[in-house]
Wavefront OBJ file of the C-alpha trace (Angstrom):
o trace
v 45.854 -5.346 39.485
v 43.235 -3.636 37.326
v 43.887 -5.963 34.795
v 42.565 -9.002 37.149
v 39.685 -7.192 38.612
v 36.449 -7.969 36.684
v 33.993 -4.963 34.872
v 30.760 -6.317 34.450
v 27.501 -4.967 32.450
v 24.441 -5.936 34.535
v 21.534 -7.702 32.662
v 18.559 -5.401 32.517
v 15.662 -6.723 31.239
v 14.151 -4.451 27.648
v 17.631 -2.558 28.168
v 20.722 -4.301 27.761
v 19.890 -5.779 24.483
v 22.370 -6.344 21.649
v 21.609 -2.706 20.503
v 23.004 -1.229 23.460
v 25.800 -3.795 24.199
v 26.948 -3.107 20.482
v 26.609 1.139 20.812
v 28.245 1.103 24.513
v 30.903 -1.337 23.635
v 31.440 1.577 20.583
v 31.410 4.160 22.488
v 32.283 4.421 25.868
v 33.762 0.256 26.554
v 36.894 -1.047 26.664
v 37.453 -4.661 25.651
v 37.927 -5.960 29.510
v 33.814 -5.696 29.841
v 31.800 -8.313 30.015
v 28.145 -8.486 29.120
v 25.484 -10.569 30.505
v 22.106 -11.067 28.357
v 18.258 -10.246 30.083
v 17.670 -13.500 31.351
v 16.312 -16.534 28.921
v 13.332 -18.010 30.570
v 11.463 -20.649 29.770
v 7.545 -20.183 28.382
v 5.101 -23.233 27.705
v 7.198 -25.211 28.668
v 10.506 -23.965 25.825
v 12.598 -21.940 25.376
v 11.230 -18.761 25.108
v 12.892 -18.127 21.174
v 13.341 -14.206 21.735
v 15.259 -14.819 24.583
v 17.841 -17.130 22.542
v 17.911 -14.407 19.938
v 19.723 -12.318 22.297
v 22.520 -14.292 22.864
v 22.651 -15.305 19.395
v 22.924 -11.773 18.143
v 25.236 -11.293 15.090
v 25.796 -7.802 17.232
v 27.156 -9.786 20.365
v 29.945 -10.769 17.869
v 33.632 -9.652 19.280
v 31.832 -8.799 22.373
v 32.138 -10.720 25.757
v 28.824 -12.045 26.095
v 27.467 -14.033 28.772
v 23.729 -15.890 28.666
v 21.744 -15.502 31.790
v 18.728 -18.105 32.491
v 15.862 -18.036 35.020
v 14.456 -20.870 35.946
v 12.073 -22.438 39.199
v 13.557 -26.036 39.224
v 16.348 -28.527 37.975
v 13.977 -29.493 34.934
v 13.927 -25.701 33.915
v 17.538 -25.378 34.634
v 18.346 -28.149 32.337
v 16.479 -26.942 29.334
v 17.804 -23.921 29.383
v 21.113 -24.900 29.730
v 21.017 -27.620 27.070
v 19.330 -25.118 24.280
v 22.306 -22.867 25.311
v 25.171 -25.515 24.985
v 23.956 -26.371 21.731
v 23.928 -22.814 20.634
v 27.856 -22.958 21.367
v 27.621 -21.192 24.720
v 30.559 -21.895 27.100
v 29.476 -19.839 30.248
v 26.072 -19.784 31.889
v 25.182 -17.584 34.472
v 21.955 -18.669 36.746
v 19.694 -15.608 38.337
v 18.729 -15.951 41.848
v 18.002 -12.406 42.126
v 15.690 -10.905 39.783
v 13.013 -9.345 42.063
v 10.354 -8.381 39.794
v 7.631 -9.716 42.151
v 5.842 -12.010 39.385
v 8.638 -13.937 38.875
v 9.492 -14.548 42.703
v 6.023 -15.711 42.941
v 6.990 -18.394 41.204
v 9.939 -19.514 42.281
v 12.111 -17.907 40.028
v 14.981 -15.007 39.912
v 14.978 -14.432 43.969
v 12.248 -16.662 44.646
v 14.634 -19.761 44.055
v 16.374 -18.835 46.965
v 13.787 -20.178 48.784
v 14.324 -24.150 47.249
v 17.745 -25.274 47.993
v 16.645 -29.101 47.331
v 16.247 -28.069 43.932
v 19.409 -26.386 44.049
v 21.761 -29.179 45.220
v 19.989 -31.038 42.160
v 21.401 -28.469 39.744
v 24.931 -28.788 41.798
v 25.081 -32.264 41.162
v 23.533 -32.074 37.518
v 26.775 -29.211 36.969
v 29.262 -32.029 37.398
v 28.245 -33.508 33.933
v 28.827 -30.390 31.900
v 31.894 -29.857 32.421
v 32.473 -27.858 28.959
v 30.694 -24.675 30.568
v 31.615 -22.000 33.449
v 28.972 -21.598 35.816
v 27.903 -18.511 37.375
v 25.297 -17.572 40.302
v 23.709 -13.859 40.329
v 22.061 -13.552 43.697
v 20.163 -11.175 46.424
v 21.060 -11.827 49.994
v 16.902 -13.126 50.475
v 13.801 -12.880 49.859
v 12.340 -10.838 52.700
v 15.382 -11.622 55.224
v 18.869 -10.460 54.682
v 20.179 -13.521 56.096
v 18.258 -16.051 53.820
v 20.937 -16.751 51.655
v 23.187 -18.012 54.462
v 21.529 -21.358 53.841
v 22.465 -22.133 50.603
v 26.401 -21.036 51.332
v 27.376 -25.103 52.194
v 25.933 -26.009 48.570
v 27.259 -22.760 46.903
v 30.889 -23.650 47.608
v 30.461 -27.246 46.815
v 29.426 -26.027 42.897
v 31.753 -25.672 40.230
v 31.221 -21.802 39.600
v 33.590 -19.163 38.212
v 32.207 -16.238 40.378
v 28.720 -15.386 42.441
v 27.947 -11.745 42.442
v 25.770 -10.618 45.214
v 23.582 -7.631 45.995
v 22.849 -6.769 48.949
v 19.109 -6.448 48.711
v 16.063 -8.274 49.335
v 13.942 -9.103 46.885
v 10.804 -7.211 48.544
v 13.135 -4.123 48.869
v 13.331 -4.147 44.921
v 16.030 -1.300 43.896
v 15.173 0.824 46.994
v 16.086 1.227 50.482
v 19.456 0.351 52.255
v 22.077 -2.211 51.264
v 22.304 -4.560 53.510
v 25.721 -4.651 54.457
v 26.584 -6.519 57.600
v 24.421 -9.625 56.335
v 26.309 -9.006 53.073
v 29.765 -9.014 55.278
v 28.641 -12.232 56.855
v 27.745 -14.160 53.982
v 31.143 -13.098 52.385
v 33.027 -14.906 54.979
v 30.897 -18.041 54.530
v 31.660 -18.185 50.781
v 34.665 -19.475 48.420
v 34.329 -18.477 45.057
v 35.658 -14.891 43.925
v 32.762 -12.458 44.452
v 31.680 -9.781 42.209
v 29.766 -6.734 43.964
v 26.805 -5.498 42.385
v 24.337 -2.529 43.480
v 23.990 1.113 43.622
v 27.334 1.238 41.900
v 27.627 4.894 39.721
v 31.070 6.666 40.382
v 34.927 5.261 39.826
v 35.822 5.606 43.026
v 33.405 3.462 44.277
v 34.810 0.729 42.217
v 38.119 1.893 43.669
v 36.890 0.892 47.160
v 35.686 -2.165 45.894
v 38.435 -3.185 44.625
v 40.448 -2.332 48.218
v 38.261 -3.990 50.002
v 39.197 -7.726 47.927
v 36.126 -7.671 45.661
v 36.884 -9.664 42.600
v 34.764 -7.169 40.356
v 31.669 -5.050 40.279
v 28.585 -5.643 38.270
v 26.772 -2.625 36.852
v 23.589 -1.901 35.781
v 21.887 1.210 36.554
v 24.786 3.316 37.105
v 26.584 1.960 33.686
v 23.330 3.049 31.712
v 23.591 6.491 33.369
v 27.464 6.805 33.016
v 28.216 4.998 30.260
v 32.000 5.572 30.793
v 31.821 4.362 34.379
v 34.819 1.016 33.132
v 36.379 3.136 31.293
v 37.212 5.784 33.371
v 37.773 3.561 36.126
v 40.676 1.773 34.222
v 42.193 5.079 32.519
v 42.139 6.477 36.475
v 40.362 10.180 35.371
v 36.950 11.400 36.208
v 35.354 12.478 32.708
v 33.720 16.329 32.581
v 30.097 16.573 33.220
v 29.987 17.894 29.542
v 31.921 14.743 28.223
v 30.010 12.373 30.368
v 26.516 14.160 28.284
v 28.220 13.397 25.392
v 29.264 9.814 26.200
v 25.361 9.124 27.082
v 23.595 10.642 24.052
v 26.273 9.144 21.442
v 25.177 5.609 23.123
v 22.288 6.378 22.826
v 22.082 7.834 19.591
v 24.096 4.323 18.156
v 21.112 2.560 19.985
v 18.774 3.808 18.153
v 20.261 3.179 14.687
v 21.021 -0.215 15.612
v 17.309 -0.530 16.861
v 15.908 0.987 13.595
v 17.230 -1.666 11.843
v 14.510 -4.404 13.540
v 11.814 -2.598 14.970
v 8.655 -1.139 12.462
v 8.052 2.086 12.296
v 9.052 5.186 13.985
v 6.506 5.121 17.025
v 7.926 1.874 17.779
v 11.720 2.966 17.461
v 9.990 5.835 19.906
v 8.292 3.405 22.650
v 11.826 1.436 22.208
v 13.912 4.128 23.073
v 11.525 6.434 26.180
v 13.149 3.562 28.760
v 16.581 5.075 28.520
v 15.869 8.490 29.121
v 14.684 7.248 32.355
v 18.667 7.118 33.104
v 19.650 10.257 32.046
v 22.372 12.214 34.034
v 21.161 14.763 35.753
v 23.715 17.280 33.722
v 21.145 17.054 30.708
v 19.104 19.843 29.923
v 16.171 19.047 32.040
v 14.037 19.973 28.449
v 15.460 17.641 26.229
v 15.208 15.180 28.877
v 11.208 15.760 29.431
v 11.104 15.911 25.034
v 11.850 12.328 25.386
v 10.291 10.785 28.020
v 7.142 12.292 26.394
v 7.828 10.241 22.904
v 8.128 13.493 20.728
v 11.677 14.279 18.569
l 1 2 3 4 5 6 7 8 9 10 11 12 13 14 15 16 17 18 19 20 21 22 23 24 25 26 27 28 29 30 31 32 33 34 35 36 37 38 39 40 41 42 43 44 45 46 47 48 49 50 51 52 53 54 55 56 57 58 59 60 61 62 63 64 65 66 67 68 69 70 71 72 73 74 75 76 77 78 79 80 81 82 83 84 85 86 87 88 89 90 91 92 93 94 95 96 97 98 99 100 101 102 103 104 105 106 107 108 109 110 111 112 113 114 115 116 117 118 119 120 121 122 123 124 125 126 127 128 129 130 131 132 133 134 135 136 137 138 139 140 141 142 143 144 145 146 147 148 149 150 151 152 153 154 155 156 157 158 159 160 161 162 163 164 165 166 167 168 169 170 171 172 173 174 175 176 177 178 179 180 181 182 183 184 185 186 187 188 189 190 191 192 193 194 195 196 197 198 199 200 201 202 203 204 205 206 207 208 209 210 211 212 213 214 215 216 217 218 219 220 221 222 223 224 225 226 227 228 229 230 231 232 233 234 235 236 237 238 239 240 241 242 243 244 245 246 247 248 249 250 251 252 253 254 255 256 257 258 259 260 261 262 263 264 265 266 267 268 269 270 271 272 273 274 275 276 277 278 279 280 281 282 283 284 285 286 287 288 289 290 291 292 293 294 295 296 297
């Protein structure tokens, strides 16, 4: 049932902030969504504060909200996890699949694929906290599809809610094929209810997904781009390409008034805002999309 099957807003790092969660939820969202937070990472050894200040938004309030925390070992894990418990958080989602290629350097996002010692350390630190919901957002390896194969055994021996996997490499960043035979094999190897994420920008995509015994999707791109991607899906109707334009520049345009509120100054509120136009639909005029991109209004 539709009502079962999970809609989820992808973190994007500089993106998904509380401004757009707020606008999108306004706009184009209905209530089933949930939203996961840029991941919180620690820096000099804390909590990095900003990152907190996401999930502790007044804007995330009567919003689904779910924190998201990077992290290279068990010790980073913890900290993260503890800061978040004691800021009332009652679901935690773990990235194993960033792949900006700084962070896999060290360790983190995709790059903890590659420590599953550390990983069994986290499973067993999971069965003392059992006041939050665990969740794993993962790539199917670093360089080889069929790296994350190895960590299946201790995957199904955690206490998670969902993992949601997609079917990249971290070296293959956002490009290239999805990888879906190693994806197909790694399903069968797993217990929890999965959640599909990548490459993910019509309804009836979703519509497959859903046939094919996904628990959910997770969008990130594609949401951004077609703001009314959940919605439409759920209300079963493909939206005009002159509704969808309006959908995208009334999220936007809440966006923005929610950012002015923070940021100084309008050539900040400018450099704030040029990322989004990045995701325009290509039914846009082509020169109010360039007007943007270039910083001018």
């Amino acid at each position: 049932m539709k009502t079962e099957f999970k809609l989820m807003a992808a973190p994007m790092q500089g993106l998904t902030e509380p401004e757009w969660r707020r606008a999108h939820s306004r706009v184009c969202g209905p209530s089933a969504i949930e939203y996961f937070t840029p991941f919180i990472r620690i820096e000099r050894g804390e909590v990095r504060a900003r990152d907190m200040r996401d999930f502790t938004s007044p804007l995330n309030e009567g919003l689904s909200v779910t924190p998201q925390v990077i992290f290279r070992d068990a010790e980073e894990w913890k900290l993260l996890v503890d800061a978040l418990r004691r800021e009332g958080a009652t679901r935690i989602d773990m990235n194993m699949g960033c792949p900006f290629v700084p962070q896999v350097r060290r360790g983190r996002g995709a790059g903890f694929l590659a420590s599953p010692d550390q990983l069994a350390v986290i499973a067993r630190l999971m069965t003392h906290m059992p006041d939050v919901e665990f969740s794993v957002k993962m790539r199917l390896g670093i360089n080889d599809p069929s790296e994350a194969l190895a960590l299946a055994d201790t995957l199904n021996a955690m206490p998670l809610r969902l993992i949601t996997i997609h079917p990249r490499t971290a070296s293959q960043q956002y490009r290239g094929q999805l990888h879906l035979e190693a994806l197909a094999r790694l399903r069968q190897r797993l217990t929890h209810p999965l959640i599909f994420n990548g490459d993910i920008t019509t309804p009836r995509q979703i519509d497959a997904l859903a046939a094919d015994g996904w628990h959910g999707v997770m969008a990130g791109r594609g949401l951004l781009t077609r703001p009314t991607l959940f919605r439409e899906w759920l209300e079963t109707t493909e939206l005009s390409d002159s509704l969808l334009s309006d959908a995208y520049l009334e999220t936007l345009r809440q966006t923005e008034i929610h950012y002015a509120q923070r940021l100084c100054g309008l050539r900040q509120l400018r450099d704030k805002m040029k990322p989004f136009w990045e995701y325009a639909p290509a039914t846009l005029d082509k020169k109010l999309v360039k007007r943007h991109l270039k910083g001018l209004q």
